[in-house]
VOPAGU-2260 file (C-alpha; in pm, 1 decimal, decimal comma):
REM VOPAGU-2260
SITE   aa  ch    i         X         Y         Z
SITE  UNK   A    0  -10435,6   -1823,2   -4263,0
SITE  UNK   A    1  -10467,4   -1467,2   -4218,1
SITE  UNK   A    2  -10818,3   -1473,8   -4094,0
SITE  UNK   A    3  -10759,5   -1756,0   -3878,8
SITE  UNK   A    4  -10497,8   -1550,7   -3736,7
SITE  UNK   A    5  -10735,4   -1282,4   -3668,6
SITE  UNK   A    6  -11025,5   -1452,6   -3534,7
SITE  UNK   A    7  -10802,7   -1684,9   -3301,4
SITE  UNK   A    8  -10582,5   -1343,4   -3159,6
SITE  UNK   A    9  -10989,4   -1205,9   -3089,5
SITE  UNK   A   10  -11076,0   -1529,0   -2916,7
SITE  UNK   A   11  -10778,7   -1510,4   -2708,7
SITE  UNK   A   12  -10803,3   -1174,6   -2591,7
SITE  UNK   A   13  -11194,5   -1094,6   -2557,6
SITE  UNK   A   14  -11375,3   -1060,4   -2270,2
SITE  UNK   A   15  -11729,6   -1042,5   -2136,5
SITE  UNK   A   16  -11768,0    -663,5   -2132,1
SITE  UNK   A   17  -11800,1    -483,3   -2479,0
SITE  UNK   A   18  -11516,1    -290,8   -2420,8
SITE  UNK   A   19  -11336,2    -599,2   -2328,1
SITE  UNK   A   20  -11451,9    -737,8   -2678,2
SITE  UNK   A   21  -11344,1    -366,7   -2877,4
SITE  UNK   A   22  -10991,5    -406,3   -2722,4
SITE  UNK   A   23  -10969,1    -731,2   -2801,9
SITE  UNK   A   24  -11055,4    -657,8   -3207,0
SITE  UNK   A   25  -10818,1    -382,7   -3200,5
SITE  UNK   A   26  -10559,0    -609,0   -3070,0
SITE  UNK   A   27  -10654,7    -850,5   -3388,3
SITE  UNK   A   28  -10624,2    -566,5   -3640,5
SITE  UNK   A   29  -10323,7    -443,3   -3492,6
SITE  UNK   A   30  -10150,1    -786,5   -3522,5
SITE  UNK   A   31  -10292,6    -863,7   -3846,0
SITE  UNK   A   32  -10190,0    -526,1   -4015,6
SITE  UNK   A   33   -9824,4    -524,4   -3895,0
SITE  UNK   A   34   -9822,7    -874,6   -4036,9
SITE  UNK   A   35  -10016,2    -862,3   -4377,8
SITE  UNK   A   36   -9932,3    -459,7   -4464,8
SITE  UNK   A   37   -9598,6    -527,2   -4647,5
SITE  UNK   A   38   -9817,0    -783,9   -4841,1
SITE  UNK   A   39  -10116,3    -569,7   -4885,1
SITE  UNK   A   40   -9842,7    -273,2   -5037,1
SITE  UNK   A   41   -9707,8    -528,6   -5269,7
SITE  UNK   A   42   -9997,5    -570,5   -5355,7
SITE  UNK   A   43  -10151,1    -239,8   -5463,0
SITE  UNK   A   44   -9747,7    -190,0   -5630,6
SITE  UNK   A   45   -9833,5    -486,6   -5864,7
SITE  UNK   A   46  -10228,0    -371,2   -5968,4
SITE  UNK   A   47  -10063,7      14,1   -6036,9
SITE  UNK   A   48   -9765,2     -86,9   -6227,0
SITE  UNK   A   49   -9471,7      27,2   -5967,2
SITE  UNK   A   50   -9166,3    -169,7   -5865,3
SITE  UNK   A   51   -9283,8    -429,7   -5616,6
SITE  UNK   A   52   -9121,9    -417,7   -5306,8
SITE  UNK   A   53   -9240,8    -467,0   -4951,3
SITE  UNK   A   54   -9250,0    -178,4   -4744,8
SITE  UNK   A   55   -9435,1     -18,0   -4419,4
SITE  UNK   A   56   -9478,3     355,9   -4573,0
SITE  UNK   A   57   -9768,0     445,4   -4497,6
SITE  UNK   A   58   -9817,1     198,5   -4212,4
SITE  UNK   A   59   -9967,6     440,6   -3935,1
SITE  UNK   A   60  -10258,9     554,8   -4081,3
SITE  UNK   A   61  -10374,7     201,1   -4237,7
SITE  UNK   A   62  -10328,0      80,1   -3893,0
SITE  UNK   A   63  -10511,3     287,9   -3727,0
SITE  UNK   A   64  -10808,6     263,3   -3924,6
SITE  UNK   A   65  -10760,6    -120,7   -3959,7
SITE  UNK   A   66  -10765,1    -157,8   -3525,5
SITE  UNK   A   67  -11076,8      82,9   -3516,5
SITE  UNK   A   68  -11302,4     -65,9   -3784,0
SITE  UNK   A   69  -11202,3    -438,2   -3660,0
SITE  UNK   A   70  -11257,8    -365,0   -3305,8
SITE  UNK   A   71  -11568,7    -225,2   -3433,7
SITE  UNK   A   72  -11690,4    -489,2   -3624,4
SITE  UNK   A   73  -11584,5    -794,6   -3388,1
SITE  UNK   A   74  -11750,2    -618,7   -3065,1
SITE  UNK   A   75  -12054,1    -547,7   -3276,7
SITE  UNK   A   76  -12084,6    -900,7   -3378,3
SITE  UNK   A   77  -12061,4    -981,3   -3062,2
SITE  UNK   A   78  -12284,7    -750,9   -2915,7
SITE  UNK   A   79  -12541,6    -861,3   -3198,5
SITE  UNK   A   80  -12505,0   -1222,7   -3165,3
SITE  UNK   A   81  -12601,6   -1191,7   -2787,7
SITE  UNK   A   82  -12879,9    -979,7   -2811,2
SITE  UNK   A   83  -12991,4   -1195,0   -3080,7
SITE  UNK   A   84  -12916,9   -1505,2   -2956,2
SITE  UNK   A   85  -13181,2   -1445,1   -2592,0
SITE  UNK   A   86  -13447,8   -1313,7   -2806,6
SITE  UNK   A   87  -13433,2   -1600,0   -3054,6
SITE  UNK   A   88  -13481,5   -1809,5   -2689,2
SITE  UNK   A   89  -13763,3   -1600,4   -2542,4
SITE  UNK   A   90  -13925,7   -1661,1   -2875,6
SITE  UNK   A   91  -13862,8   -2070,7   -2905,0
SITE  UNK   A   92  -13968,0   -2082,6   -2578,7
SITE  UNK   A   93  -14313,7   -1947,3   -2631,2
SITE  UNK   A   94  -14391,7   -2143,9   -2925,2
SITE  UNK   A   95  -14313,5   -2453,0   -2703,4
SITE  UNK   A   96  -14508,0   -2376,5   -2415,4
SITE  UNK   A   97  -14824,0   -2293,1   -2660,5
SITE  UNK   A   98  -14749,2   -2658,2   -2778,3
SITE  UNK   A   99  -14607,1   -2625,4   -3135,2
């Protein structure tokens, strides 16, 4: 659920340009860590041995780092994928016209 969530809020938002696609993945992460933080805290309360309780402390910095590096990543991918993507073309294309 959480990264269909994700990938669907970077689908709706992207764009052609890269920066298009980076604000677009930092829209993601920003959804999905106001969403899934509480959880994530519980979390890390539960492996250390604290009271479990959901709470946002700590929320702005996790954030932050969770909208770069997703933004990041997603644009990258998609930058990748592209590039990729016309090269693997140029080269099917020449093995067809040599006949193979």
């Amino acid at each position: 659920l959480g990264n269909f969530g994700n990938f669907g809020t970077y689908r709706y938002f992207t764009g052609p340009t890269f920066s298009q696609q980076f604000m677009a993945g930092m829209a993601s992460g920003l959804l999905f860590s106001l969403i899934l933080y509480p959880v994530e805290a519980m979390r890390v309360q539960w492996v250390t041995g604290r009271d479990i309780r959901p709470t946002y402390k700590g929320l702005g910095p996790y954030t932050i780092r969770f909208c770069l590096l997703t933004g990041f990543v997603l644009s990258s991918y998609e930058l990748f994928h592209q590039s990729w993507s016309r090269n693997l073309q140029v080269l099917v294309d020449k093995e067809y016209d040599r006949g193979f």
